[in-house]
LOZATOR-493218 format. One record per residue (C-alpha): residue in three letters; x, y, z. Coordinates in steps of 0.02 Angstrom, whole numbers, plus 50000, padded with zeros to 5 digits. Each point is the difference from the previous one (the first is absolute). Example, Ala and Ser with C-alpha at 12.3 -4.5 7.8 and 13.67 -1.06 7.14 Angstrom:
+-----+-------+-------+-------+
!  aa !    xx !    yy !    zz !
+-----+-------+-------+-------+
! ALA ! 50615 ! 49775 ! 50390 !
! SER ! 50069 ! 50172 ! 49967 !
+-----+-------+-------+-------+
# end
This chain:
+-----+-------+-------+-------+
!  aa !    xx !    yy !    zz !
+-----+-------+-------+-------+
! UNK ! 45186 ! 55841 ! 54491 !
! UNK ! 49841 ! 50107 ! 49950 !
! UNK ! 50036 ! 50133 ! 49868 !
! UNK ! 49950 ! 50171 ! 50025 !
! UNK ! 49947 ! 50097 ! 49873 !
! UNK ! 50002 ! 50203 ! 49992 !
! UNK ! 49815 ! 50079 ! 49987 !
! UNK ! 50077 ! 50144 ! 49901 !
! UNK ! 50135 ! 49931 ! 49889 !
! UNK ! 49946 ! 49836 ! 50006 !
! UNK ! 50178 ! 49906 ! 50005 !
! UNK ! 50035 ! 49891 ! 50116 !
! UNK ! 50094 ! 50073 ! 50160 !
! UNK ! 50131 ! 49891 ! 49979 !
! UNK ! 50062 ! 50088 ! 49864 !
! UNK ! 49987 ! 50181 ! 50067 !
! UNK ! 50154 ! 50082 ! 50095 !
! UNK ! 49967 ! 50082 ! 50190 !
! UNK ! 49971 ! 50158 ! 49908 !
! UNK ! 49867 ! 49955 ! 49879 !
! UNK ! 49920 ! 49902 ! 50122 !
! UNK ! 49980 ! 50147 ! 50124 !
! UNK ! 49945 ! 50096 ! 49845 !
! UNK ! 49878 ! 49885 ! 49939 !
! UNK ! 49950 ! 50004 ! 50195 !
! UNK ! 49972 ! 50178 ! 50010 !
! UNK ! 49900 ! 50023 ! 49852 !
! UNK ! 49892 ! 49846 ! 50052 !
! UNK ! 49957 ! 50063 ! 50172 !
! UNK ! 49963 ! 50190 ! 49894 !
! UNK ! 49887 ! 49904 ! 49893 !
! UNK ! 49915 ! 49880 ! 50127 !
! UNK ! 49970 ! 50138 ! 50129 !
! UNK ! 49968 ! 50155 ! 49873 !
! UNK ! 49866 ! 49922 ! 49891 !
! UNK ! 49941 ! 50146 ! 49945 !
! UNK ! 50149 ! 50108 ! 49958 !
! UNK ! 50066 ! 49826 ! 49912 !
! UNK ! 49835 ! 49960 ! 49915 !
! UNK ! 50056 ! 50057 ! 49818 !
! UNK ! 50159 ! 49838 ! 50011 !
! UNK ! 49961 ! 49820 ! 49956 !
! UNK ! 49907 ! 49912 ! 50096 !
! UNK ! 50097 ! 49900 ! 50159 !
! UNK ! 49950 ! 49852 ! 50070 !
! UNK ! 50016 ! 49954 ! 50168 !
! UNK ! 50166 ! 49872 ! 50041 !
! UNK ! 49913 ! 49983 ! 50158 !
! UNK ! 49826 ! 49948 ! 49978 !
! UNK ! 49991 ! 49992 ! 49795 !
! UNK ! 49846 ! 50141 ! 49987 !
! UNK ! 50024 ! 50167 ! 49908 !
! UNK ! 50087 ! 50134 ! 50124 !
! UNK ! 49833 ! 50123 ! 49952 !
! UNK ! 49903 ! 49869 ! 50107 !
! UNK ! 50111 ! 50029 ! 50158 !
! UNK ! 49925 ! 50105 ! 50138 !
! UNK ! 50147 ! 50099 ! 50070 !
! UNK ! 49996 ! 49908 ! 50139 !
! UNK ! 50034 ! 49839 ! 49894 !
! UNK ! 50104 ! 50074 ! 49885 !
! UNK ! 50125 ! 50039 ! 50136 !
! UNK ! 50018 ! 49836 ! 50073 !
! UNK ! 50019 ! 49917 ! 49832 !
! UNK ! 50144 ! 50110 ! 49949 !
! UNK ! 50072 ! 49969 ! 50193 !
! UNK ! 50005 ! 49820 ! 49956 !
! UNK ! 50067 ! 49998 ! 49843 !
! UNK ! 50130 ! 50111 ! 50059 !
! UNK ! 50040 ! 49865 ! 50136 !
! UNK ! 49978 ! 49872 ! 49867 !
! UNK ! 50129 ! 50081 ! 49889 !
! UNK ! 50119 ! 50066 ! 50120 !
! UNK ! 49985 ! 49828 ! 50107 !
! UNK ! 50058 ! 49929 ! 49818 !
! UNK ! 50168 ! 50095 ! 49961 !
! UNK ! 50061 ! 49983 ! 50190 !
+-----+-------+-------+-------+
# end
């Protein structure tokens, strides 16, 4: 089974709790769709598509972080 691996902590998911991984979550979507407002944090790569979030397009941005919620949430079911 494929490991997935947290864009802002960077642990594995298998090691977070329900509520750290809808933290982690949260503050992924706020960074992935708020570029600007989030520009000053390290930089996040995409789990998705492996480019740098700052290249997304909001358009692109949104459906990245809608399928690695899926991903994720498909995972701890």
């Amino acid at each position: 089974m494929e490991k997935i691996s947290c864009p802002i902590c960077r642990k594995d998911f298998d090691q977070h709790d329900e509520r750290q991984t809808n933290l982690c979550l949260e503050k992924f979507t706020n960074v992935a769709t708020n570029p600007v407002v989030y520009s000053s944090t390290k930089k996040i790569i995409c789990p998705v598509c492996e480019k740098d979030m700052l290249d997304h397009n909001q358009y692109l941005a949104m459906e990245c972080v809608n399928k690695f919620i899926k991903q994720v949430k498909g995972k701890s079911d």
